[in-house]
DRENGUNU-116366 format. One record per residue (C-alpha): residue in one letter; x, y, z; residue number from 1. Coordinates in steps of 0.02 Angstrom, whole numbers, padded with zeros to 5 digits. Layout:
{rec a {X Y Z} NUM}
...
***
This chain:
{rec x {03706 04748 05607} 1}
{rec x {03851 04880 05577} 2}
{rec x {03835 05067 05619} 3}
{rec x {03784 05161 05473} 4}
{rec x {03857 05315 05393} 5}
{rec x {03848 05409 05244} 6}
{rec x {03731 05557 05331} 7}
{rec x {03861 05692 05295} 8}
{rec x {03920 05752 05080} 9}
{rec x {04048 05868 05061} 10}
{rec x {04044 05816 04872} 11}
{rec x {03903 05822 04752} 12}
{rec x {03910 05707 04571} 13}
{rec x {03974 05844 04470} 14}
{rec x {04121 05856 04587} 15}
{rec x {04150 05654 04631} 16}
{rec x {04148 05670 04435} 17}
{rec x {04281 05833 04421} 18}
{rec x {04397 05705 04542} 19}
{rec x {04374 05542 04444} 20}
{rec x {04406 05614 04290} 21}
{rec x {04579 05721 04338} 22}
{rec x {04633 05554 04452} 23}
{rec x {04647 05480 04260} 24}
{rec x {04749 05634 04197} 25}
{rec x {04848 05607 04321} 26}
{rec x {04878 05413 04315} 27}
{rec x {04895 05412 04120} 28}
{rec x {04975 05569 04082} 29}
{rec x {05097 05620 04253} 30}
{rec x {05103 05426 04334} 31}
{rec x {05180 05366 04489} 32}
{rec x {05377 05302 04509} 33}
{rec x {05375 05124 04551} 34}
{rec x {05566 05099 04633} 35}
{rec x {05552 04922 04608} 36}
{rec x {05609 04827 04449} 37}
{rec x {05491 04680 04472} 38}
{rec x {05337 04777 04484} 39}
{rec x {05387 04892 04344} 40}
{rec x {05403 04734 04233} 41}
{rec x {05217 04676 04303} 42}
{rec x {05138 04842 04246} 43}
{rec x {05225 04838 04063} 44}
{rec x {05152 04663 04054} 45}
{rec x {04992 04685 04101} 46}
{rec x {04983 04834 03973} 47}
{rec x {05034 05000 04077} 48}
{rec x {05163 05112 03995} 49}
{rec x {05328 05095 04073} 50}
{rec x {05461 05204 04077} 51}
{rec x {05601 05085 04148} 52}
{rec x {05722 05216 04179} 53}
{rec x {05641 05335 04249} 54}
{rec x {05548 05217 04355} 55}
{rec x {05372 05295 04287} 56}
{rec x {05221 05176 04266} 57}
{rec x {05057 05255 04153} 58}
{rec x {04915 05186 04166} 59}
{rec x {04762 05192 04007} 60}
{rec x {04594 05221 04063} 61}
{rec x {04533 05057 04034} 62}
{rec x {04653 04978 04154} 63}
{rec x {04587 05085 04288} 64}
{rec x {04421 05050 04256} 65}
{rec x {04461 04865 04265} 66}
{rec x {04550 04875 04402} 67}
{rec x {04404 04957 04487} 68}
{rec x {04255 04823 04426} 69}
{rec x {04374 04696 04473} 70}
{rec x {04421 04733 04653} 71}
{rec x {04295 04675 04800} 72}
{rec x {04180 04792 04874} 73}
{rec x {04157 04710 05004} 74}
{rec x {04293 04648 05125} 75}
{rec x {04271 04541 05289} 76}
{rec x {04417 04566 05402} 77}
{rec x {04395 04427 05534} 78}
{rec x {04426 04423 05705} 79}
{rec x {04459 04244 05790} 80}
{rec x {04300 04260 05878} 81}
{rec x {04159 04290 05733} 82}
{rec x {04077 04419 05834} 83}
{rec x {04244 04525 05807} 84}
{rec x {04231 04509 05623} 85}
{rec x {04191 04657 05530} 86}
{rec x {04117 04700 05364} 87}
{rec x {04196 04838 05267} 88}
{rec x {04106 04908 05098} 89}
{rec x {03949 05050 05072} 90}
{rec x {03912 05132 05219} 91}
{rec x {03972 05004 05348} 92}
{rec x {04045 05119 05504} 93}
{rec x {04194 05031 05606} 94}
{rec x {04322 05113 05711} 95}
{rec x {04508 05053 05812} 96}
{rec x {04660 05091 05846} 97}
{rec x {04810 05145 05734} 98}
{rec x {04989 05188 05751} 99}
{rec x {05157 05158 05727} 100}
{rec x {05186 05263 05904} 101}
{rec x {05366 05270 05949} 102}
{rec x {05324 05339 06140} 103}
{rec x {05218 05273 06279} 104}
{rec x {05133 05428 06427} 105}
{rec x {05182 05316 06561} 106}
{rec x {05021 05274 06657} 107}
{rec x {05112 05306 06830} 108}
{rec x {05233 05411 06802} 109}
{rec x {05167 05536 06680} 110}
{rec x {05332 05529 06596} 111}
{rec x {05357 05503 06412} 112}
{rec x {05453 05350 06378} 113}
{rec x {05497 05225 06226} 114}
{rec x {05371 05096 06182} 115}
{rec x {05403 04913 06230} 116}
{rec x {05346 04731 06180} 117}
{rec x {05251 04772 06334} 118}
{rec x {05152 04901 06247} 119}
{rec x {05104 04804 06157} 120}
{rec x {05030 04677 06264} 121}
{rec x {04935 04816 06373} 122}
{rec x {04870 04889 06210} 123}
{rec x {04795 04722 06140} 124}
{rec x {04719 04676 06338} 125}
{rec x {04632 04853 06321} 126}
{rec x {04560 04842 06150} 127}
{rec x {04494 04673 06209} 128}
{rec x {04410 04755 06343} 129}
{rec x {04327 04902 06268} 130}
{rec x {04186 04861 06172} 131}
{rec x {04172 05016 06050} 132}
{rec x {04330 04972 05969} 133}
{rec x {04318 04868 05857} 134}
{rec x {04482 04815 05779} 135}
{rec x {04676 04835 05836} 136}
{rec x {04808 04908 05727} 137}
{rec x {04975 04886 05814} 138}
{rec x {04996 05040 05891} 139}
{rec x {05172 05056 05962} 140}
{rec x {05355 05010 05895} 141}
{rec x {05439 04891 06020} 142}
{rec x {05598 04978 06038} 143}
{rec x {05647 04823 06126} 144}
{rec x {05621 04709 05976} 145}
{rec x {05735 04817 05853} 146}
{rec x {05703 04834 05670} 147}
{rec x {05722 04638 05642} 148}
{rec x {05619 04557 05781} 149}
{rec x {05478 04683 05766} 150}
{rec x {05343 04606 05653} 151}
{rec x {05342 04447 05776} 152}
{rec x {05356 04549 05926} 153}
{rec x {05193 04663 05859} 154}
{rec x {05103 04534 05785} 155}
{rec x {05113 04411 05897} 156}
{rec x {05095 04485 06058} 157}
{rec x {04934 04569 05996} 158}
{rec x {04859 04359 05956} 159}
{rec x {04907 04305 06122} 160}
{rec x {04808 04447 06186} 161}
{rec x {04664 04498 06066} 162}
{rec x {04545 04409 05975} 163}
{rec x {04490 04551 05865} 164}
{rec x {04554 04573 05696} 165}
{rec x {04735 04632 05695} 166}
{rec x {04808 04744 05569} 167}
{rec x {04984 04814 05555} 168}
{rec x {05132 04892 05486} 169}
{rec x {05283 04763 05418} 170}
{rec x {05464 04808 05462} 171}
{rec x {05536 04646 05342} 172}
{rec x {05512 04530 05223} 173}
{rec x {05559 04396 05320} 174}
{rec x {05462 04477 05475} 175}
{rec x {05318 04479 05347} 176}
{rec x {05334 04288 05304} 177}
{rec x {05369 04230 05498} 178}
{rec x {05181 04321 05551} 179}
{rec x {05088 04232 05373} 180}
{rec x {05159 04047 05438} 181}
{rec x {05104 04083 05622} 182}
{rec x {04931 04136 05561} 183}
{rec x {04928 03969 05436} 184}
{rec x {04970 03864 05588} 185}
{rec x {04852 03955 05692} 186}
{rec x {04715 03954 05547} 187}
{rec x {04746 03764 05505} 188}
{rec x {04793 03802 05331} 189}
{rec x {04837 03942 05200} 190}
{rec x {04672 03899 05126} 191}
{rec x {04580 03934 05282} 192}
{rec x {04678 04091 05334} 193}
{rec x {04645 04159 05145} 194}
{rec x {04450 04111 05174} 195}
{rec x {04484 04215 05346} 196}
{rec x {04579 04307 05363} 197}
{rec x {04625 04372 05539} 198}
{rec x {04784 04455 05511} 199}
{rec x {04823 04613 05373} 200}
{rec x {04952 04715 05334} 201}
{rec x {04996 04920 05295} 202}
{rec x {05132 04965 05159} 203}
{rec x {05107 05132 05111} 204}
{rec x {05120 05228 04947} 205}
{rec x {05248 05381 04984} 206}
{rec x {05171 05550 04923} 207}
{rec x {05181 05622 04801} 208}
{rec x {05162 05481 04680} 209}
{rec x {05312 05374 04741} 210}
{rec x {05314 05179 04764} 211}
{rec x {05446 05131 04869} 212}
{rec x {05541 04979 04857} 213}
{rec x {05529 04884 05012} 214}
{rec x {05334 04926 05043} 215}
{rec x {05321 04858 04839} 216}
{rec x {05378 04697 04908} 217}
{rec x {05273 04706 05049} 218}
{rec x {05124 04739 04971} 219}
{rec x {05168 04617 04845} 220}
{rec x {05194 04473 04931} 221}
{rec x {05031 04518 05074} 222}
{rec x {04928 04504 04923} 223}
{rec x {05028 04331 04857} 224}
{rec x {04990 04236 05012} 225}
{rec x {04812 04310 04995} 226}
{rec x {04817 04406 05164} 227}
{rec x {04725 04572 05148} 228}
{rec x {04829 04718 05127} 229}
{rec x {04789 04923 05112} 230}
{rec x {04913 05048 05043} 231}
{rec x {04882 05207 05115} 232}
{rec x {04968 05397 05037} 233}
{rec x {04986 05515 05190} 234}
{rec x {04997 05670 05098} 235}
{rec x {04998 05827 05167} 236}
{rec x {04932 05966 05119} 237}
{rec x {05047 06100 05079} 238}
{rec x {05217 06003 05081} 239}
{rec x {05179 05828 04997} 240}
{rec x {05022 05880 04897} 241}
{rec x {04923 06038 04845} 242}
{rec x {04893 06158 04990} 243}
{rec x {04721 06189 04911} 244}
{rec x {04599 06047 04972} 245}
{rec x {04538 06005 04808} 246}
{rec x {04674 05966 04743} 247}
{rec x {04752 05847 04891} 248}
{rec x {04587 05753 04866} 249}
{rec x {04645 05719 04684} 250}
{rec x {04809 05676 04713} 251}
{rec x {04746 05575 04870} 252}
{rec x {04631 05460 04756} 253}
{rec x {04748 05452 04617} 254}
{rec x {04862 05367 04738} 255}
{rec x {04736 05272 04821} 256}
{rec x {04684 05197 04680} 257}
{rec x {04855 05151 04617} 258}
{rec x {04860 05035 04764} 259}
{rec x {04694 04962 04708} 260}
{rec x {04759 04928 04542} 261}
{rec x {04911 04849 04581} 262}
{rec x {04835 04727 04713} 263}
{rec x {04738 04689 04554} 264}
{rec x {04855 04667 04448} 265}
{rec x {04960 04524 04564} 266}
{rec x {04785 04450 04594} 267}
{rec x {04602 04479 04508} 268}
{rec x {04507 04511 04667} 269}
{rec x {04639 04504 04797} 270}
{rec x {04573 04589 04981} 271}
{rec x {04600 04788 04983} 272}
{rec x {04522 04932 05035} 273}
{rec x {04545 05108 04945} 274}
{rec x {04628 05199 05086} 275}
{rec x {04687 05352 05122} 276}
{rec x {04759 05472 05283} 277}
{rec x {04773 05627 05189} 278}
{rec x {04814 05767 05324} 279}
{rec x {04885 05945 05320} 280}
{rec x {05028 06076 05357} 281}
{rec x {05046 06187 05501} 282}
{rec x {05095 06350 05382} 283}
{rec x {05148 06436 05547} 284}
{rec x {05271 06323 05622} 285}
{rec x {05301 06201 05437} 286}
{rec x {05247 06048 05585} 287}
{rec x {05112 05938 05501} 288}
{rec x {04931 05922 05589} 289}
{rec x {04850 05746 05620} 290}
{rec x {04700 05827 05693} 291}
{rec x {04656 05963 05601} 292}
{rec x {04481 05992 05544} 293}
{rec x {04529 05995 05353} 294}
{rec x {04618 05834 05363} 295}
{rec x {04441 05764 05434} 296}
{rec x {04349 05864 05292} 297}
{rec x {04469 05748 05156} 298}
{rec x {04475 05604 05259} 299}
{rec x {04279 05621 05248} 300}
{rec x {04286 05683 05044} 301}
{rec x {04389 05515 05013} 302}
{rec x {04260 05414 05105} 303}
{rec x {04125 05479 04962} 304}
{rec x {04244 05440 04820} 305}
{rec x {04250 05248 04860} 306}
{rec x {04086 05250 04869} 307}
{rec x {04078 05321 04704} 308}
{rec x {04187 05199 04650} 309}
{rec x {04083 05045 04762} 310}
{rec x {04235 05018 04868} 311}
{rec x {04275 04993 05043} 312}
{rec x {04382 05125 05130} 313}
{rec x {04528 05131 05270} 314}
{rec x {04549 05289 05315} 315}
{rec x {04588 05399 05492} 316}
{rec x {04501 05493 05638} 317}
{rec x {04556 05521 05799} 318}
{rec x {04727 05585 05819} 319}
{rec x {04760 05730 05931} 320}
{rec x {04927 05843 05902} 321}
{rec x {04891 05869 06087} 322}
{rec x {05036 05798 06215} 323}
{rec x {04929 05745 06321} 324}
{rec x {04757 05691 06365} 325}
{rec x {04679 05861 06386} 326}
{rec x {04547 05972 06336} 327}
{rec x {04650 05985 06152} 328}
{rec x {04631 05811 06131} 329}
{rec x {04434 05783 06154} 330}
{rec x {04394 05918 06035} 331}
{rec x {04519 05867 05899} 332}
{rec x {04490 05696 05904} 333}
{rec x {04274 05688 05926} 334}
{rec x {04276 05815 05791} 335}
{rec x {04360 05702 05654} 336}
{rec x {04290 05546 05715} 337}
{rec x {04111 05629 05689} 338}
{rec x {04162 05674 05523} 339}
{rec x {04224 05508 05475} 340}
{rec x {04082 05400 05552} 341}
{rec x {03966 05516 05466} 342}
{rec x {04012 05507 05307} 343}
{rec x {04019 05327 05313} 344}
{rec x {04195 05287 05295} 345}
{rec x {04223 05109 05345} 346}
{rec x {04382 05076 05431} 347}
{rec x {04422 05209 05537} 348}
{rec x {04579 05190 05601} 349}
{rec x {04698 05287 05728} 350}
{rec x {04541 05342 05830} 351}
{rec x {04598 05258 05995} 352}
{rec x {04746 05325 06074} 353}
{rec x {04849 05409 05997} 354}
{rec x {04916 05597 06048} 355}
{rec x {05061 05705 06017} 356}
{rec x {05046 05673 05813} 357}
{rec x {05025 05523 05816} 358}
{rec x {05212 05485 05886} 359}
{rec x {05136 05437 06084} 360}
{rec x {05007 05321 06162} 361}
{rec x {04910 05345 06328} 362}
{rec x {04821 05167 06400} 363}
{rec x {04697 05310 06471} 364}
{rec x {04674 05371 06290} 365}
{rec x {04611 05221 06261} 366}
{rec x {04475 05210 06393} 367}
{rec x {04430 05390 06344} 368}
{rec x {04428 05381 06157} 369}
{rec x {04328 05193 06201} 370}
{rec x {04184 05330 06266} 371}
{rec x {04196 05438 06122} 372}
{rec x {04155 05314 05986} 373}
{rec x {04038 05249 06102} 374}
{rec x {03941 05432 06064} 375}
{rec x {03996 05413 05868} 376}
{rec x {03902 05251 05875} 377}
{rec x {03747 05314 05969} 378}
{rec x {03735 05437 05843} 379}
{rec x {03753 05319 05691} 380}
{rec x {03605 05217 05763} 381}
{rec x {03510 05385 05753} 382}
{rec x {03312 05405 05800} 383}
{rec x {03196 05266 05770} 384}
{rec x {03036 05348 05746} 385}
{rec x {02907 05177 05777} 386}
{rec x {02724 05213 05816} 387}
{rec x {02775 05173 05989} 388}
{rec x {02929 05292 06004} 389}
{rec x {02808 05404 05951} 390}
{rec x {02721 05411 06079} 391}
{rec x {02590 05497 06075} 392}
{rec x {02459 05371 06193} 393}
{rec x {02594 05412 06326} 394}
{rec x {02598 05588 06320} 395}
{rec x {02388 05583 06318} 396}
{rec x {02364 05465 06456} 397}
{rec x {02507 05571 06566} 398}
{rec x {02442 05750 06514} 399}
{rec x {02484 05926 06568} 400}
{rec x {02598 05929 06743} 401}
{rec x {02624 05742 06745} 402}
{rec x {02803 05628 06734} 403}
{rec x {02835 05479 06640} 404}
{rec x {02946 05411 06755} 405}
{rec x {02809 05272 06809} 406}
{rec x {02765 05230 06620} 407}
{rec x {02820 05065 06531} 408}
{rec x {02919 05127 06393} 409}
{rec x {03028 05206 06519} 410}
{rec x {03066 05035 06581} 411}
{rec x {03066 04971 06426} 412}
{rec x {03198 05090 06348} 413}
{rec x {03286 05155 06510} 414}
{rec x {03449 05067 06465} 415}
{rec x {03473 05097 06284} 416}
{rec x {03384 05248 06229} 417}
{rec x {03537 05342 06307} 418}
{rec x {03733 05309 06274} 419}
{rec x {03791 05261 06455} 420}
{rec x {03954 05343 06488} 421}
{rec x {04049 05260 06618} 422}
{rec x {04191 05396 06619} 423}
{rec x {04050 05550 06652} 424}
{rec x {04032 05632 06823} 425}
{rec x {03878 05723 06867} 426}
{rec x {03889 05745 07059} 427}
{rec x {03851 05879 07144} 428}
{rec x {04010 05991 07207} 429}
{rec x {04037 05934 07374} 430}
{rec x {04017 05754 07329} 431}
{rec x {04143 05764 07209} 432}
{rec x {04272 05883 07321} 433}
{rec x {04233 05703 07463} 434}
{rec x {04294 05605 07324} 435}
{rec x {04438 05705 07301} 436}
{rec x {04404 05800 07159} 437}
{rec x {04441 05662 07012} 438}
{rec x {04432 05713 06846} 439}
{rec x {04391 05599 06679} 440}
{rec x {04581 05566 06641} 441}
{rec x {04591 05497 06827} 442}
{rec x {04436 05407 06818} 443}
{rec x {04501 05319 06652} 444}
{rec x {04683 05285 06716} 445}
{rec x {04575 05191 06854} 446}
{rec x {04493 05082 06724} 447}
{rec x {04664 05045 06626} 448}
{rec x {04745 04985 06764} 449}
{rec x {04611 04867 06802} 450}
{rec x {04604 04787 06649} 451}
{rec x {04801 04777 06604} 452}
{rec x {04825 04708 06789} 453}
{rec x {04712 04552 06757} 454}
{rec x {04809 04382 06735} 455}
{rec x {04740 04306 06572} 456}
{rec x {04803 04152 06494} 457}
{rec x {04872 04181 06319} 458}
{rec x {04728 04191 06173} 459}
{rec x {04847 04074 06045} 460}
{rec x {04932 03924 06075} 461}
{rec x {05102 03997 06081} 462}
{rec x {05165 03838 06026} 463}
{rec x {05086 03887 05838} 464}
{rec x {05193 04038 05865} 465}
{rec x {05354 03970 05875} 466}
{rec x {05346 03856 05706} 467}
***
């Protein structure tokens, strides 16, 4: 069964209302620019009101509203091993990784490098490995690769080396097309990769309000083949939307949902999620903040409106403006991921890791942030309050003065009543000074190594790859 959310409201009806109903201003009175002739003439067919030179699309009421009854809420992004596949609608909680990273903390070296086809590799083995995360977004640009060999270099280094679901950005069309025919080949068929789909693909929606060409056609053609897609605004407040939060939540769902209704438009129930990384500005230093608590406040808002609306969310936790993995880090990144998991936002992406805005990866980020959804999760699952958990025969038959260490239920519940942290130390001093002194960042380089040092046989035929 999935984690549950939807614990924590920052909105009541009145205001999920307020935000509907000025999301519709917006789309039918301001509208969004669409730089791309061929979905400007699908809008004026469908019935939107099209301002071809200007490049404005407006869009009636009722098409929004059909747009919204018409998309799924529910989506199954599947993994190539079913217990990888996840369910995204209501209050479904799942968390991974996110990117696109440009810069790799060297694991040795400490030294901040450029990201490699390697990455990549190392990446997808540790998101294999670590059990609380549950999907991989391509984290890293292969510098390597180059603009026009990245989309096979991302997407298929992650299949050879992860069976969960992979999800990423697209760099070309014909990048785009190369990954769809591997996953047919790998699938059997285009029927059977639509019916599964393993793969999916980000093309965002530029804030404010801006479609840009090349992400139209990506979009466009994801939803074509029938591969799930999500088109995500990144506005910030402050520079690219309303400083106040309010009004970046407005802005954020009108745009959001824009992407919902154009996915709808190509395709009556094609796979997307409402999705949204709204974050903020840094009015000190004009730098904008991943991590700070407002953006998980929004992210967390957002996660209510597609419930409102019955539709399953991408959105993002996790990200630490921190350079490295430090004290910074933990608290910016377990605060938002708290928020997000509580408020039962679906697909949580960017909460493995990522640091330094998003721009760097750390493989002993990963290990750490692996503990901290671990502790998300533990809370999600919550208190089960049973007759037996209760207790109350135990606490009678052990009385004033006694322990429980010798009664049954302790057996019974000794290994999952409690989150088991491998990464925590609770030695006593001189123990630890033996040791010499290793704190959790050491301890989780240790792990990392481990598990991107292991020989393993590729998880795809590569022949399927290669066409």
């Amino acid at each position: 069964m999935p984690y549950q959310g939807g614990l924590l409201k920052f909105l009541n009806e009145e205001q999920k209302e307020k935000v509907h109903q000025k999301t519709l201003d917006i789309l039918r009175e301001i509208g969004v620019r669409v730089e791309n002739k061929k979905a400007l003439e699908l809008f004026d067919e469908k019935g939107a009101e099209v301002d071809f030179d200007e490049e404005i699309v407006r869009l009636p009421n009722s098409m929004v509203e059909e747009a919204i009854d018409s998309a799924p809420s529910k989506v199954i992004l599947y993994g190539r091993e079913d217990k990888h596949n996840i369910e995204l609608g209501g209050t479904n909680v799942y968390l991974g990784t996110g990117g696109t990273a440009v810069n790799v903390l060297d694991i040795d070296t400490g030294e901040r490098r450029r990201a490699t086809s390697k990455d990549v590799v190392n990446t997808a083995k540790l998101v294999q490995s670590l059990d609380n995360i549950d999907f991989f977004v391509v984290p890293v640009f292969p510098d390597d690769a180059g603009k026009e060999g990245a989309d096979e270099a991302r997407f298929f280094n992650a299949m050879k080396n992860t069976t969960k679901h992979i999800m990423g950005g697209i760099y070309t069309l014909e990048g785009q097309k190369k990954v769809i025919d591997a996953a047919v080949r790998i699938a059997g068929s285009e029927e059977a990769l639509k019916e599964k789909p393993f793969i999916s693909f980000i093309a965002n929606i530029m804030s404010p309000l801006t479609m840009e060409r090349d992400y139209t056609d990506y979009f466009r053609y994801a939803v074509e083949r029938g591969v799930p897609v999500v088109g995500p605004p990144a506005p910030i407040a402050g520079a690219t939307s309303p400083i106040a939060l309010p009004g970046t939540i407005v802005q954020t769902n009108a745009e959001a949902l824009f992407m919902v209704i154009f996915s709808q438009i190509i395709e009556p129930g094609a796979k997307t999620l409402y999705s949204v990384v709204p974050t903020t500005m840094d009015m000190k230093s004009s730098d904008f903040r991943f991590s700070s608590i407002e953006m998980g406040m929004m992210n967390s808002a957002c996660a209510e409106m597609a419930q409102y609306y019955d539709l399953p969310i991408y959105n993002t936790a996790g990200v630490s403006d921190s350079k490295v993995p430090d004290i910074q880090a933990g608290y910016e990144k377990m605060s938002n991921i708290l928020l997000a998991a509580l408020s039962g936002a679906n697909y949580i992406h960017d909460a493995a890791g990522l640091l330094n805005t998003g721009m760097s990866v750390a493989y002993e980020q990963y290990v750490i942030d692996n503990q901290m959804l671990g502790m998300a999760k533990r809370v999600l699952r919550g208190l089960e309050f049973s007759e037996d958990r209760l207790a109350y025969d135990e606490i009678k038959e052990v009385g004033p003065g006694g322990n429980f260490l010798t009664q049954a239920s302790t057996l019974q519940y000794m290994r999952t009543e409690f989150f088991d942290d491998a990464l925590y130390d609770a030695t006593d001093w001189e123990d630890w000074v033996k040791d010499g002194g290793p704190d959790a960042r050491e301890r989780a380089k240790d792990i990392a190594r481990e598990i991107i040092a292991q020989d393993s046989e590729s998880l795809v035929d590569e022949e399927l790859l290669k066409g």
